[in-house]
C-alpha positions in Angstrom: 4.7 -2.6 -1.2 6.0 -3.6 -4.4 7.9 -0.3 -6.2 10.0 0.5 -9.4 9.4 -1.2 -13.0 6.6 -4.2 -13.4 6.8 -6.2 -16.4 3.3 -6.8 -18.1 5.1 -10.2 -19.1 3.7 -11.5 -22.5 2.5 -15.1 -23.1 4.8 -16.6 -25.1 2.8 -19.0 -27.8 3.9 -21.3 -30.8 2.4 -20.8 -33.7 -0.6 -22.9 -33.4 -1.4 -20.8 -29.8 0.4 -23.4 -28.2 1.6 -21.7 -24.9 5.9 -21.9 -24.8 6.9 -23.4 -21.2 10.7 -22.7 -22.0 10.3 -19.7 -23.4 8.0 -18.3 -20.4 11.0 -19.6 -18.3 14.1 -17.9 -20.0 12.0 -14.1 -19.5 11.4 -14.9 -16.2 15.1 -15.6 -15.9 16.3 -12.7 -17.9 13.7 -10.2 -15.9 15.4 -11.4 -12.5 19.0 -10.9 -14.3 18.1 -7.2 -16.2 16.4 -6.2 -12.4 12.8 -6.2 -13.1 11.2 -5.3 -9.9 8.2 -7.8 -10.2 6.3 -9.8 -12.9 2.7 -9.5 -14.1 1.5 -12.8 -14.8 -1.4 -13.6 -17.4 -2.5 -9.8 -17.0 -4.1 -8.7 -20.2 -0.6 -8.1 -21.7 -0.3 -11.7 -21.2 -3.5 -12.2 -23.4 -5.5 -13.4 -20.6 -8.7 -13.2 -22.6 -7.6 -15.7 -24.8 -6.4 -18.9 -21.9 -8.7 -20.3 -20.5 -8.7 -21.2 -16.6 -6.7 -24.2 -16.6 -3.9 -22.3 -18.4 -4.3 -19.2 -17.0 -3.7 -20.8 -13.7 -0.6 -22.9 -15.4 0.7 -20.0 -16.3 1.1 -17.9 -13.1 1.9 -21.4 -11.3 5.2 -21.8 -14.2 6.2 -18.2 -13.0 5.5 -18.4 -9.6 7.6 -21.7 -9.1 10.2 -20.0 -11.6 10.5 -17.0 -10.0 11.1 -19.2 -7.0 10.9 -16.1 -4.6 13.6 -14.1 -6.2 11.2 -11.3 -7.7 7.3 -10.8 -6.6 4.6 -12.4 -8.8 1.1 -10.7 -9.9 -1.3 -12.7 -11.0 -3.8 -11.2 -13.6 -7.0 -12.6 -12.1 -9.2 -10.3 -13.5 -12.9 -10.9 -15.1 -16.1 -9.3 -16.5 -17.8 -11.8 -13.8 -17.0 -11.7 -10.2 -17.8 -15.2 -9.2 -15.0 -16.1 -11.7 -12.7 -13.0 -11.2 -12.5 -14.8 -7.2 -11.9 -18.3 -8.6 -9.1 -16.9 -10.3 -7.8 -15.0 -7.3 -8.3 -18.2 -5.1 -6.3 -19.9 -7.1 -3.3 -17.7 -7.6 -3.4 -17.1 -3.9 -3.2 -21.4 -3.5 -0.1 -21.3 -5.5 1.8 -18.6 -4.0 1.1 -15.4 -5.9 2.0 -12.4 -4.0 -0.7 -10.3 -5.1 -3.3 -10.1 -7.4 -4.0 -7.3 -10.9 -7.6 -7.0 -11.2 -8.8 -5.4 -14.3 -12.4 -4.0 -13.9 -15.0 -5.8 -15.9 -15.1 -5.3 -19.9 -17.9 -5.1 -22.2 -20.8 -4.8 -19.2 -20.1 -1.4 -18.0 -20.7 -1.3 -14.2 -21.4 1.7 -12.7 -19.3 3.1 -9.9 -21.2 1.4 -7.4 -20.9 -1.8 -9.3 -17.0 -1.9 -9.4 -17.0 -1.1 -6.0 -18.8 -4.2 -5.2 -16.9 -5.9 -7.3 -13.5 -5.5 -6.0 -14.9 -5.1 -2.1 -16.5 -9.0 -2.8 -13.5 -9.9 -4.5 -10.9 -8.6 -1.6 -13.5 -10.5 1.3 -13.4 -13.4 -0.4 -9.6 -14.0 -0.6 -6.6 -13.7 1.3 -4.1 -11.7 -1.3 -3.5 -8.7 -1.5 -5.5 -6.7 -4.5 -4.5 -4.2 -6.9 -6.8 -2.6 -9.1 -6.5 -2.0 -12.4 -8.7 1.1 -14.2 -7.9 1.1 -18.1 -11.1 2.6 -19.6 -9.6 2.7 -23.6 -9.8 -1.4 -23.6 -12.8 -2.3 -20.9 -15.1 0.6 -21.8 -15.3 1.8 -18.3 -13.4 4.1 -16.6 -12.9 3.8 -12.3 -13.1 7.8 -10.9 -11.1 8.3 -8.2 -13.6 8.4 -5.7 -14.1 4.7 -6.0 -10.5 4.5 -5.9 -10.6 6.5 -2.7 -13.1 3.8 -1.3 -11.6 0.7 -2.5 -8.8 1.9 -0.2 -10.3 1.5 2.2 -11.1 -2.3 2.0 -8.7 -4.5 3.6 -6.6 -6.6 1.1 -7.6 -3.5 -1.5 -3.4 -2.0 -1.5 -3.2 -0.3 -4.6 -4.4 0.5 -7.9 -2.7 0.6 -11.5 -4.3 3.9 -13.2 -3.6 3.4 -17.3 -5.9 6.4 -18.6 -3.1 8.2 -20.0 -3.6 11.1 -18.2 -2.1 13.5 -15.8 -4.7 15.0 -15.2 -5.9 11.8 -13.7 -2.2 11.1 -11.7 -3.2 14.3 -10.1 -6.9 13.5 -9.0 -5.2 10.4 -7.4 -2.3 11.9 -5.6 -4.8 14.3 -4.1 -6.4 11.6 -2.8 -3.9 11.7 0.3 -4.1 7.7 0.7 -1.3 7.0 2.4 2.1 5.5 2.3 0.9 1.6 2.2 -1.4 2.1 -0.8 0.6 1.5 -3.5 0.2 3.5 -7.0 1.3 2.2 -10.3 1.3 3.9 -13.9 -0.4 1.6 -16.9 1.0 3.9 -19.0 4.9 4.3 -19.9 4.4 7.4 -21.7 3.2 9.0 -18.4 5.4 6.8 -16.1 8.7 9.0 -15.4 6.1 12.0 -14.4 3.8 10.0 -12.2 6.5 8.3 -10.4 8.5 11.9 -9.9 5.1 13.3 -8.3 4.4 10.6 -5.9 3.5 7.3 -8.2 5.4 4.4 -6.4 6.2 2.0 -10.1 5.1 1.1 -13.9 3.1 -1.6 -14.9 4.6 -1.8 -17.9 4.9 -3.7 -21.2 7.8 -1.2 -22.4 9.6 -3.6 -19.7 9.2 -6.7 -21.8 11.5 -5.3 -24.2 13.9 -3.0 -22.3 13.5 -4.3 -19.0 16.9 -3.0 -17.7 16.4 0.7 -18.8 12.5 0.7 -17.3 14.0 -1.0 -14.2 16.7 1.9 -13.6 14.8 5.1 -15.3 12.0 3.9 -12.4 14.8 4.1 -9.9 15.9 7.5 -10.5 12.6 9.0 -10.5 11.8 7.2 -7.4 15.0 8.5 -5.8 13.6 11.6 -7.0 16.4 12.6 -9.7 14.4 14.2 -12.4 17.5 15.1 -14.3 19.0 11.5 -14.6 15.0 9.7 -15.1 14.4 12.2 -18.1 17.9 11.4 -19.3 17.3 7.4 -18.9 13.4 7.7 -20.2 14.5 9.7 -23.5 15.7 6.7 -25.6 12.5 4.6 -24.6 10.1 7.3 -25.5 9.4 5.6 -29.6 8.8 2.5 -27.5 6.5 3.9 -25.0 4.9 5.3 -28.3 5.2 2.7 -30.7 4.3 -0.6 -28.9 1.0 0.7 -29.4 0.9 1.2 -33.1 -1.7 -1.8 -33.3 -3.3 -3.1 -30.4 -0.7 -4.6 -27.6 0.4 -6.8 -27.4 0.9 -7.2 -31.2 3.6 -5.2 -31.4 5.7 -6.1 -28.3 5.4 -9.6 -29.0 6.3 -9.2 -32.4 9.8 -7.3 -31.3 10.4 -10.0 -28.7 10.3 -12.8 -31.5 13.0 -11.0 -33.5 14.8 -10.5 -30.4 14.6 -14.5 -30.4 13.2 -14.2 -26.7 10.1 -15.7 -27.7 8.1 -17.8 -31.1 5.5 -15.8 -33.4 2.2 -17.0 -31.9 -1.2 -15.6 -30.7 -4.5 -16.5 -30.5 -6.9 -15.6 -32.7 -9.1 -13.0 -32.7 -5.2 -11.3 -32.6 -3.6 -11.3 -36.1 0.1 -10.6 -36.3 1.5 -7.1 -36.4 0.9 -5.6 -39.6 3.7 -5.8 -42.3 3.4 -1.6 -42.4 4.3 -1.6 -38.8 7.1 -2.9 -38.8 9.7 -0.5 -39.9 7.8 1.8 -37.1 8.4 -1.2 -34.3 12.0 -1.8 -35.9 13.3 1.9 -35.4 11.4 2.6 -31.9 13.7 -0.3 -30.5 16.9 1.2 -32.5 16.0 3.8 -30.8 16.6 2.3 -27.3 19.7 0.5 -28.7 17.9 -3.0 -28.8 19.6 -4.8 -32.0 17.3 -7.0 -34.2 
């Protein structure tokens, strides 16, 4: 089981869209160096809407053979169609991803019985290990924890990344009783310190692509249990948690990453650059954290 902080890693892009092979290199780098706990590749942080398969693929491939085995890769391999949601999972798992971040399906609105299906055809059709991902304000569907309860039940099924926003959801889960090996992770950084502190074993987070040293330790202490020394560490990153999400993510984060001159200005249409009015909110939520731009 992977614990602790898990970068959402963004796409970097030129201006035309053009993805930035040195660029994705260098974060990977400076991920393993700050002690980010495992990457997200081409989740839907890393605008995987926008690649198509050939890229997506390039992409996690690029981190995979980066990362070289010094941090765990997820791939994002997740779909609105099952038949492609595997092909995507097949070939992360030919590559040498160490898991897989499935996003249930957007726009069609399965019902519970339907995203069971889904991830159960998904987990028997390939060998890697599947996380689930339930994030109901951007799919339009939200995974209740029952399902969650019988996904884990699936072989390959070994956790799930639960991004309502909610405690009252953290809760439901935990109650669950699923057992050491199934793995939860928070998809929401606000929540993060809390969930972890109850029982929550990490953060999928995009806070991380930013801050990546301070997610990495504040996930520490409140996996060692210190509340105290979590709150202390999570206090400075709380405008962040809050403010990456001004517009739509990943405008803002990767708008702070290309002043932090991690990373160039680009993204794909139908995204637009961060508004010009957001930017003195962006600006003084990484101030905040004591990240100079």
């Amino acid at each position: 089981m992977i614990k602790g902080s898990l970068v959402a890693l963004v796409t970097p892009m030129d201006a035309d869209g053009a993805i930035q092979w040195d660029a994705l290199d260098r974060l990977v780098d400076w991920h393993i160096a700050e002690g980010t706990d495992g990457i997200v590749a081409v989740g839907t942080t890393g605008e995987s809407a926008t690649l198509d398969l050939d890229e997506h693929i390039a992409v996690i491939k690029r981190v995979v053979d980066r990362a070289c085995g010094r941090i765990p890769v997820i791939a994002g391999t997740g779909a609105n169609s099952t038949a492609e949601a595997i092909e995507l999972t097949e070939k992360s798992a030919a590559i040498g991803a160490d898991a897989a971040l499935i996003v249930t399906p957007y726009y069609n609105k399965p019902p519970q019985e339907g995203l069971f299906r889904h991830y159960k055809a998904i987990a028997e059709a390939v060998d890697l290990p599947i996380i689930a991902y339930n994030v109901p304000g951007r799919t339009g569907v939200d995974m209740l924890p029952a399902t969650v309860a019988r996904l884990a039940q699936v072989p390959n099924i070994v956790g799930v990344k639960e991004a309502k926003g909610e405690m009252a959801r953290v809760r439901e889960l935990l109650a669950l009783g699923l057992g050491p090996t199934f793995a939860l992770y928070s998809g929401d950084d606000a929540t993060a310190r809390e969930s972890i502190l109850l029982g929550f074993h990490g953060d999928i987070s995009v806070t991380a692509n930013v801050a990546p040293e301070a997610m990495h330790q504040m996930c520490a202490a409140a996996l060692a249990g210190d509340s105290a020394r979590a709150a202390e560490l999570d206090a400075p990153l709380q405008a962040l948690h809050r403010d990456l999400f001004v517009e739509p993510n990943p405008l803002p984060v990767k708008w702070a990453l290309a002043r932090m001159g991690r990373i160039g200005e680009g993204l794909r249409l139908p995204l637009v650059p961060l508004a010009t009015s957001c930017e003195s909110t962006v600006t003084a939520a990484l101030a905040e954290a004591g990240i100079q731009i």
